[in-house]
C-alpha positions as CSV (number, residue, x, y, z in Angstrom):
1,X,-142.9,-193.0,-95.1
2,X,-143.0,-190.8,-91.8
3,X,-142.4,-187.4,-92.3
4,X,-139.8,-187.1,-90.0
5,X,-138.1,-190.0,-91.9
6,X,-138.1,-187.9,-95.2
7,X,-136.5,-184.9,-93.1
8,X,-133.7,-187.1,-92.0
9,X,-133.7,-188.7,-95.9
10,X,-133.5,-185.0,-97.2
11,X,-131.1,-183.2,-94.5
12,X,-129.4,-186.4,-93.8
13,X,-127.4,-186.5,-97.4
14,X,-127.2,-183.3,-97.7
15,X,-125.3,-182.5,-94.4
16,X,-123.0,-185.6,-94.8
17,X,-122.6,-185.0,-98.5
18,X,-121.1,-181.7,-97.5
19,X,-118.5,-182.8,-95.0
20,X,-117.3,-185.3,-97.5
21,X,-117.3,-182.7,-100.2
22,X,-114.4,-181.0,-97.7
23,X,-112.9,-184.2,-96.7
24,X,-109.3,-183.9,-98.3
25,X,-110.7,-187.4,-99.8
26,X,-110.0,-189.4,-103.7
27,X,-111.6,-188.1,-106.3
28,X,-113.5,-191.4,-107.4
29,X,-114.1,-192.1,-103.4
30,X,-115.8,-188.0,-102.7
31,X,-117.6,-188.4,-106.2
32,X,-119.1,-192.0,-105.4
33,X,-119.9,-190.7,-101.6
34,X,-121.6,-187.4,-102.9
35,X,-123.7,-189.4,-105.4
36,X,-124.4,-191.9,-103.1
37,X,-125.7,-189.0,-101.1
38,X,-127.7,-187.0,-103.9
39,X,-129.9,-189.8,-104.7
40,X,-130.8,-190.4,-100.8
41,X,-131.5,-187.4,-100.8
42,X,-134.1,-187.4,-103.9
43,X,-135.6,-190.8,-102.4
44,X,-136.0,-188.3,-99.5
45,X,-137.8,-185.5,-101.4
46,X,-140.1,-188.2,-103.5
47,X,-140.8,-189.2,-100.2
48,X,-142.1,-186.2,-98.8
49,X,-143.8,-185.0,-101.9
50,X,-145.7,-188.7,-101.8
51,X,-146.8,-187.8,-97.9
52,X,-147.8,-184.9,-99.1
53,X,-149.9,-185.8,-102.2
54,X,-151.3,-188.5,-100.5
55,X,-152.1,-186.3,-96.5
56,X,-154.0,-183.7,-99.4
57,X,-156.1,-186.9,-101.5
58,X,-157.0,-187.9,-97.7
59,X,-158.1,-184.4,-96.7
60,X,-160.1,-184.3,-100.0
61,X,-161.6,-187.6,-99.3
62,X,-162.8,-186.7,-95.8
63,X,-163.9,-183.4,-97.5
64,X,-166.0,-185.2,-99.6
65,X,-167.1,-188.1,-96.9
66,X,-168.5,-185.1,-95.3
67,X,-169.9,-183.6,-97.9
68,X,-171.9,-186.4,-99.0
69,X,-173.0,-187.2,-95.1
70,X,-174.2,-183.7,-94.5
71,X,-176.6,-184.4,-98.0
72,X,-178.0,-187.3,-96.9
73,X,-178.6,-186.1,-93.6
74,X,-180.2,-183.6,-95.3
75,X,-182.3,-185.8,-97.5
76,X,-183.5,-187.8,-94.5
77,X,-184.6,-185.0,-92.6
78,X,-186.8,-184.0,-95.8
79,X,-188.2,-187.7,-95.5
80,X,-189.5,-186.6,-92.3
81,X,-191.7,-183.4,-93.5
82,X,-189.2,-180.7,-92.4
83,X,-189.1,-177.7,-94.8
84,X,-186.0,-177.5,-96.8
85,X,-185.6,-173.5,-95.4
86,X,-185.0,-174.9,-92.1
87,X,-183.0,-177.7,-92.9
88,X,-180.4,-175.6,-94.9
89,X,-179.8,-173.4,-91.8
90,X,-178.6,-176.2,-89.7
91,X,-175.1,-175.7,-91.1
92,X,-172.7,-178.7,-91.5
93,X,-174.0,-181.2,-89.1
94,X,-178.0,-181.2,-90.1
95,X,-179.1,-184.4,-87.7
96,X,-176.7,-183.0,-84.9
97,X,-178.3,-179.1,-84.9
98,X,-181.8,-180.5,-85.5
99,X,-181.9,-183.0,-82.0
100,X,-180.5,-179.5,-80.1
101,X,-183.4,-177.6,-81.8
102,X,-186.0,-180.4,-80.8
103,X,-185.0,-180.5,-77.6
104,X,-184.9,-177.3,-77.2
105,X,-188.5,-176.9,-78.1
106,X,-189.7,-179.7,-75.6
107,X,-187.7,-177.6,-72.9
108,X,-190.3,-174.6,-73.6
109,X,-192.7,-177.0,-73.3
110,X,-192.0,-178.3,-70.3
111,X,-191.4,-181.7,-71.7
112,X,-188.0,-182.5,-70.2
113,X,-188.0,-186.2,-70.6
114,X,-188.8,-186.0,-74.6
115,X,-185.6,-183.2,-74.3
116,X,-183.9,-185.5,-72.6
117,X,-184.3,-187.9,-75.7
118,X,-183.4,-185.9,-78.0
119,X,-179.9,-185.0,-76.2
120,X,-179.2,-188.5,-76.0
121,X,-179.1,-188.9,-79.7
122,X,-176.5,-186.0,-79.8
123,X,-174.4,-188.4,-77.6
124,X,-174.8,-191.2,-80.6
125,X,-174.9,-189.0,-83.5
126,X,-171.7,-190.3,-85.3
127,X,-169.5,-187.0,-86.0
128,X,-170.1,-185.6,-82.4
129,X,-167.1,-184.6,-81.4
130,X,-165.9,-184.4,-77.0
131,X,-167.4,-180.9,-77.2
132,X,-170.8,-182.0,-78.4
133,X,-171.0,-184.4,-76.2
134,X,-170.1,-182.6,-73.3
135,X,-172.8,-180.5,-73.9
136,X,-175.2,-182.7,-74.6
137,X,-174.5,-184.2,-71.3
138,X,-174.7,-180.4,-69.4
139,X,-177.7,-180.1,-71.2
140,X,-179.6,-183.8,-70.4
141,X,-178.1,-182.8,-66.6
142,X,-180.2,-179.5,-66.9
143,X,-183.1,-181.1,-67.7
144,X,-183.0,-183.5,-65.2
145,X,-182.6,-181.1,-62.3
146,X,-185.4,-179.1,-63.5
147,X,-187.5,-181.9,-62.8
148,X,-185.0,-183.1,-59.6
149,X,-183.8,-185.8,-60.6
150,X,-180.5,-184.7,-58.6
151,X,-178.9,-188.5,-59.1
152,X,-179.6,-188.4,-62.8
153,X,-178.7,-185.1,-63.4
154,X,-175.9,-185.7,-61.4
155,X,-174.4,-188.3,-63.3
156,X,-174.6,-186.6,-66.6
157,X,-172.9,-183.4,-65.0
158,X,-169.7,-186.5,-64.1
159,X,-170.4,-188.0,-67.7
160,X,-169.4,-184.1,-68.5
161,X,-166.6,-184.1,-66.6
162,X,-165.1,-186.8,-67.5
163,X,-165.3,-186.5,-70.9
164,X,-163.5,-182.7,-71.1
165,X,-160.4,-184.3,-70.7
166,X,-160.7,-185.7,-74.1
167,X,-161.2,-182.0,-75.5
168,X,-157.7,-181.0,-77.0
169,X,-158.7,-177.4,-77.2
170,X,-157.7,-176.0,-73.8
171,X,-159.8,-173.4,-73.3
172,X,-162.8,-175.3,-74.9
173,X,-162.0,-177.9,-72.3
174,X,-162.3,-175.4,-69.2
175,X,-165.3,-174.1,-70.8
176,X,-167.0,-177.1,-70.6
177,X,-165.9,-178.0,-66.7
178,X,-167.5,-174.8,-65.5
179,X,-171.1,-175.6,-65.8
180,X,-170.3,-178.8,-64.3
181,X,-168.4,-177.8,-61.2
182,X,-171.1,-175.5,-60.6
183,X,-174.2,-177.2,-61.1
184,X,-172.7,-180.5,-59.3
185,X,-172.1,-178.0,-56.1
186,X,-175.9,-176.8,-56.6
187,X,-177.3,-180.4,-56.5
188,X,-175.2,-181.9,-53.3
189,X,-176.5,-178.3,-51.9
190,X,-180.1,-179.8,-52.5
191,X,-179.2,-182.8,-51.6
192,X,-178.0,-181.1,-47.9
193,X,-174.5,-182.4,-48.0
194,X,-172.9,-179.3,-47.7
195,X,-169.1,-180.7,-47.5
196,X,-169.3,-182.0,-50.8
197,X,-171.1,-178.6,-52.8
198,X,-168.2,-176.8,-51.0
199,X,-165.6,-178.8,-52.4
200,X,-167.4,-178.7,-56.0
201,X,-168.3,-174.8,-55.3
202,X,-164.6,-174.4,-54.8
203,X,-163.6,-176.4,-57.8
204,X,-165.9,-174.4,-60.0
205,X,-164.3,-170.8,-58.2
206,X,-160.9,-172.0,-59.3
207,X,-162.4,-172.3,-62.6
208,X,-163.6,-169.3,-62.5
209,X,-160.6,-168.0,-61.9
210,X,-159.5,-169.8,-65.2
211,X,-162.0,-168.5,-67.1
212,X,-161.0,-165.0,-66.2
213,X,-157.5,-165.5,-67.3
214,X,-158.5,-166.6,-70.3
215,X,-161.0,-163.9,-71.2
216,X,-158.2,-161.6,-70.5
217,X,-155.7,-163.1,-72.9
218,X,-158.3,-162.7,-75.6
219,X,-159.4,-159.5,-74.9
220,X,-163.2,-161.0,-74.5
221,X,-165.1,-158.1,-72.1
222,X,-168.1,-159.6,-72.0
223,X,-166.0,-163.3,-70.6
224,X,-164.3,-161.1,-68.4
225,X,-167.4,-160.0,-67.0
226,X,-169.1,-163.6,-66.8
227,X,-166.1,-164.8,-65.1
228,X,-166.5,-161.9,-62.5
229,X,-170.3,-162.6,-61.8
230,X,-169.9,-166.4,-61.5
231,X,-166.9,-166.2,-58.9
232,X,-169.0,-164.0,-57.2
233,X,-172.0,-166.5,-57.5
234,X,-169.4,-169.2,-56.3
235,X,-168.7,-167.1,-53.4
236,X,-172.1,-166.4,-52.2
237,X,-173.1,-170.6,-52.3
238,X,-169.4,-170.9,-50.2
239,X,-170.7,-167.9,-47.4
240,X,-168.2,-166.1,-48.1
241,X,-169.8,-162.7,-48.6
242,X,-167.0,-160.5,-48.7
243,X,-165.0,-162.0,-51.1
244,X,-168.5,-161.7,-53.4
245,X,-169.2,-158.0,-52.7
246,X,-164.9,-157.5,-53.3
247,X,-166.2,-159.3,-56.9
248,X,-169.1,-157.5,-57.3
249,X,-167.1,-154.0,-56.6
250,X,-164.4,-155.3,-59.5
251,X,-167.2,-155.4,-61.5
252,X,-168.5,-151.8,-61.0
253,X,-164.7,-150.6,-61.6
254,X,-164.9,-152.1,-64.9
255,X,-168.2,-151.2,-65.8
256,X,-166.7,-147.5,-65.0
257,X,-164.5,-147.5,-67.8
258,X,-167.4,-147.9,-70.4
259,X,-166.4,-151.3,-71.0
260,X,-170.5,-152.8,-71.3
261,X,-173.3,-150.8,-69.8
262,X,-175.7,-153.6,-69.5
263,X,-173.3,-155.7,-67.4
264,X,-174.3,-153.6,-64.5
265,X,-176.9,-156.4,-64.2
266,X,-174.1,-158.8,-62.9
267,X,-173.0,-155.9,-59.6
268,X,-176.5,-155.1,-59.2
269,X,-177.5,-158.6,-59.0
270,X,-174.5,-160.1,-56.9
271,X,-175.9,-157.5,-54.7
272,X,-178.9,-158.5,-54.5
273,X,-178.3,-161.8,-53.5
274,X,-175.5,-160.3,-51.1
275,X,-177.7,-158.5,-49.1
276,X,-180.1,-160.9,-49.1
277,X,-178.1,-163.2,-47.7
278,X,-177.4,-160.3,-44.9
279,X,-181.1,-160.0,-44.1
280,X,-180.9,-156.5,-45.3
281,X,-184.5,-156.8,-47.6
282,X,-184.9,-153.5,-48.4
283,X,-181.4,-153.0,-50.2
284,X,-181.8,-156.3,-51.8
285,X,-185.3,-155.5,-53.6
286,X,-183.7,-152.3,-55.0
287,X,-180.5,-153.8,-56.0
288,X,-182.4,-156.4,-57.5
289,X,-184.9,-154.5,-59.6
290,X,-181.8,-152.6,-61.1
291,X,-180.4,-156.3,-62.3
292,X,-183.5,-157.0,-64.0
293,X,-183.7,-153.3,-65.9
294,X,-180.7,-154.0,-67.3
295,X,-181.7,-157.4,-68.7
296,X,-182.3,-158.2,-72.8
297,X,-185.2,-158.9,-73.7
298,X,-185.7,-162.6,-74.4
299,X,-184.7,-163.9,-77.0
300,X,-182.8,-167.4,-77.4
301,X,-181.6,-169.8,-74.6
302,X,-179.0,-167.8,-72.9
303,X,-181.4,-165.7,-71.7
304,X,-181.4,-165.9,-67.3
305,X,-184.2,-163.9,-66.7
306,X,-185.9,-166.4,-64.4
307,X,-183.0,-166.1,-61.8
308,X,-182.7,-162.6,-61.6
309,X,-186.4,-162.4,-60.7
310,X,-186.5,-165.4,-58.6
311,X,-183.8,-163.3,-56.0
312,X,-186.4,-160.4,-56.2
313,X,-188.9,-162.4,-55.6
314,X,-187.5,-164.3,-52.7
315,X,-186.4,-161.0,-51.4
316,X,-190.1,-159.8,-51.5
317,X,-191.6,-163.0,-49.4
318,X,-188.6,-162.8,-46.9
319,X,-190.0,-159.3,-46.5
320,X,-193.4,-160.0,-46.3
321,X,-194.6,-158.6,-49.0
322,X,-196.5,-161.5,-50.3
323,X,-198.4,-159.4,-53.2
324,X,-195.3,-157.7,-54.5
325,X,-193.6,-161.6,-54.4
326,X,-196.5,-163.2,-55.6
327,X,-196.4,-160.7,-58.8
328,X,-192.8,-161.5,-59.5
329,X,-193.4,-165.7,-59.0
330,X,-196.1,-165.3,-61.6
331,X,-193.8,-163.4,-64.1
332,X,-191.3,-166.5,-63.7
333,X,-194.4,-168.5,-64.7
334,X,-195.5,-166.7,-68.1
335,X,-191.5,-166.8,-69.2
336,X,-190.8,-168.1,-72.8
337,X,-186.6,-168.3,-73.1
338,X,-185.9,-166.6,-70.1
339,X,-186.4,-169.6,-68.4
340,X,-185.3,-172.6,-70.7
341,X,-182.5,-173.7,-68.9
342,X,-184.3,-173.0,-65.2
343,X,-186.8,-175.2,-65.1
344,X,-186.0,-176.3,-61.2
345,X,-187.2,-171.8,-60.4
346,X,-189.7,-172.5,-62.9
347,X,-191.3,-175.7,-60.8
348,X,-191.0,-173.9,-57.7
349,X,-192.2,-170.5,-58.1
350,X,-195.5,-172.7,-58.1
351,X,-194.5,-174.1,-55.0
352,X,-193.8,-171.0,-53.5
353,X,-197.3,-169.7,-54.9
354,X,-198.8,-171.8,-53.4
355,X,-197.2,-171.1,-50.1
356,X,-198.2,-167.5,-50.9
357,X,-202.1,-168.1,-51.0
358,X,-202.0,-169.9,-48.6
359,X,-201.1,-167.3,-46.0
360,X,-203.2,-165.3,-47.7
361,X,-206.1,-167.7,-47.3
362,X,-207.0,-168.4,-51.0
363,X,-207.6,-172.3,-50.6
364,X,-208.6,-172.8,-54.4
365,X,-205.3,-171.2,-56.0
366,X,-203.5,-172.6,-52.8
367,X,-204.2,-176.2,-54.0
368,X,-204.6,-175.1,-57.4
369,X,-200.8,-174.3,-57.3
370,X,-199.2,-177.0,-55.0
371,X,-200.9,-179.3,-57.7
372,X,-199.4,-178.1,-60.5
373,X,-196.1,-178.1,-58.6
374,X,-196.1,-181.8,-57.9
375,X,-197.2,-182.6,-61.3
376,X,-193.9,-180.3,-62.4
377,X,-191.6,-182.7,-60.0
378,X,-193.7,-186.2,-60.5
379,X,-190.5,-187.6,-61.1
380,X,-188.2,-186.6,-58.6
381,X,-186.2,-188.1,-55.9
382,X,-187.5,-189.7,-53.3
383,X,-186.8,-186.8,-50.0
384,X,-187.1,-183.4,-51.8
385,X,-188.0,-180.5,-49.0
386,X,-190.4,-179.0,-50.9
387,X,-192.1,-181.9,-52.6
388,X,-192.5,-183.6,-49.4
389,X,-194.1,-180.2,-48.0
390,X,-196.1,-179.5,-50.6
391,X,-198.1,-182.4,-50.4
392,X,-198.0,-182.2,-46.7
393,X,-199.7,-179.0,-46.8
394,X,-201.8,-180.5,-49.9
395,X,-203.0,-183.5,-47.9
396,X,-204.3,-181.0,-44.8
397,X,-205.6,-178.6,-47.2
398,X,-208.3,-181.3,-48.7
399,X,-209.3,-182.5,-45.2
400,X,-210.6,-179.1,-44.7
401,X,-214.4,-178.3,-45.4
């Protein structure tokens, strides 16, 4: 029995028993009716205490399902040699929490295919819900644009997409189509078609937008302020620089009120890249160096430092200050966390050391570099820019005596 059936069972009688209890009705024909009545309306009440009982023996069953599936998931990953310290930290999905570990690993390693492997069997694991596997597949589409494979990558980012519509949580749903708005615009931006990363670049503002709203409602400063700084990112990719520095200026205001020191990084660092974008170098180095003070120290995945410094260090080239960028390029390369999830700036700072020493005239770190580079991006699509110019520039350096 429904539950909305026992309401009608129970409030059903009751209200109809009434209006016959007023009718100016027999005795024997109100007293049958009334009856009649009363016992519906128990029928109705056993009902709803039988839904009930048997809703709580369900929730105790699943209780226990789970339970028993987190032990054994347990137990097998003790099979395997982990240490039982480890494996009682992964909370109540073991197998799940494990796979996200290992990858994670393999992504300091540089080993994004094994990564790759391991998010996959987050997408399989059987009590991943939408959420997990909308990360998973923002996750396997980081790896694979770290090692530009745009198509791949690109197809996961969709996967994503497609599958936050099945999140009921609203706000967990948005959350999950940012990433993937704005790192779709990022890869048809490699790719050179520019009409499409505008259209995703605006998507992912109007999320943005979202986001903010949301961060407001729940009084989250520190969402407030990533809201802010990725609009402003949005803006920047889009050209539109004065909408980012009008961004980057609500930032400041905020950051006035005492509201998060440290989240000066995000004005100084929209800055950065807004001045760059306006040739003016000089301003650009300093606003960036001021991002980069302000920046944690490493410490888990969320950790950006390898875009803050890749700005600075861009900055520095465009400049021509090929020591001060070549400094900041090799501070991208000796990264442990900050760079986990930027493994595309990672590849080519080597490229772009390389391009470095070889306008300084250091043939040996020049090749040295460029070959480490391609070996970083083996595996990528056929027509990258700088692949295809690195081993240009390779091929002519080892013709030379």
């Amino acid at each position: 029995m429904s539950l909305l059936t026992s309401i009608i069972l129970i409030v059903g009688p009751i209200i109809l028993g009434t209006y016959l209890a007023l009718r100016n009705l027999p005795r024997k024909t109100k007293t049958i009716s009334v009856t009649i009545c009363a016992l519906i309306c128990v029928f109705g009440v056993l009902g709803a205490l039988s839904n009930w009982k048997k809703e709580q023996e369900e929730r105790e069953d699943k209780k226990a399902k789970e339970y028993y599936r987190t032990k054994i998931e347990k137990v097998e990953l003790l099979g395997r040699g982990l240490l039982a310290k480890y494996i009682n930290g992964l909370g109540e999905n073991p197998e799940l929490q494990h796979h996200l570990n290992t990858a994670e690993e393999y992504e300091k390693e540089h080993k994004y295919n094994e990564a790759i492997e391991e998010y996959k069997k987050c997408l399989f694991y059987p009590r991943a819900t939408p959420e997990n596997k909308v990360a998973a597949n923002i996750l396997m589409g980081n790896c694979y644009y770290s090692i530009s494979k745009l198509s791949e990558a690109e197809n996961n980012y969709r996967q994503a997409l497609i599958i936050s519509k099945k999140v009921k949580d609203k706000n967990e749903r948005l959350e999950g189509k940012g990433p993937a708005l704005g790192n779709m615009g990022l890869i048809y931006s490699a790719k050179g078609e520019l009409d499409e990363a505008l259209k995703y670049n605006k998507e992912a503002l109007e999320d943005s937008r979202n986001a903010w709203d949301r961060a407001v409602e729940a009084g989250n400063i520190i969402k407030q302020f990533w809201a802010l700084y990725y609009r402003g990112r949005s803006y920047i990719e889009m050209k539109e620089i004065d909408k980012a520095q009008a961004v980057a200026e609500q930032i400041k205001e905020m950051e006035k009120k005492g509201l998060n020191k440290r989240a000066m990084r995000y004005y100084h660092d929209l800055m950065g890249r807004i001045e760059l974008k306006r040739e003016n170098l000089s301003q650009a180095i300093e606003y960036s160096h001021k991002a980069i003070s302000l920046l944690p120290y490493q410490y888990g995945t969320g950790n950006s430092h390898a875009l803050y410094i890749d700005s600075l260090a861009y900055a520095y080239y465009k400049s021509g200050n090929l020591n001060k960028a070549r400094e900041e390029y090799e501070k991208i390369t000796s990264l442990t966390t900050g760079r986990i999830h930027y493994g595309d700036i990672y590849a080519k700072s080597f490229y772009m050391l390389g391009k470095i020493y070889e306008e300084q005239g250091n043939k040996g770190k020049t090749i040295e570099h460029y070959e480490k580079f391609l070996d970083l991006w083996k595996d990528a699509d056929p027509g990258i820019a700088e692949v295809e110019d690195a081993k240009k520039r390779l091929a002519g350096l080892q013709k030379l005596p």
